[in-house]
N, C-alpha and C positions, 0 to 999 in steps of 0.2 A: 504494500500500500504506500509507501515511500514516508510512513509518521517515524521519527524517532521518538524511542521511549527515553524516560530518562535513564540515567545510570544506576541512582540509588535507590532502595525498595521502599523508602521511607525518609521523612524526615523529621526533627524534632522543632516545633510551633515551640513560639516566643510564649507566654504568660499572659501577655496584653492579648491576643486573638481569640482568648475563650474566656466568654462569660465569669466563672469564677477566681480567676485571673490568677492562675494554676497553669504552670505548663506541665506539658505532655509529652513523656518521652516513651513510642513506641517499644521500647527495649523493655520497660519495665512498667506495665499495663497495671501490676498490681499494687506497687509502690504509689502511683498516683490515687487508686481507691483508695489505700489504707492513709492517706493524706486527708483524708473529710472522719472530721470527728463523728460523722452519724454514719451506721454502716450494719448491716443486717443482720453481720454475724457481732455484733457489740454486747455484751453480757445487759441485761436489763432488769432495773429493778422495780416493782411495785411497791407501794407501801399506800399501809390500807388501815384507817386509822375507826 
């Protein structure tokens, strides 16, 4: 088709380009979740008075 792709499979976005103003580094998908204080697997407590 005559397109060149790029070279690299990914690249790492600045902070400023997402909303929670977090950057995002492909390499480490889970290091950016465990980065947000709320998270599904977070121990949870009730108290029930």
């Amino acid at each position: 088709m005559g397109i060149e792709s790029p070279k690299d499979d990914y690249k790492v976005e600045p902070p400023e380009v997402f909303i929670d103003k977090k950057g995002f580094d492909p390499s480490d998908p889970v290091g950016y979740l465990n980065s947000f204080a709320i998270r599904a697997n977070a121990p949870t407590r009730f108290f029930m008075s």
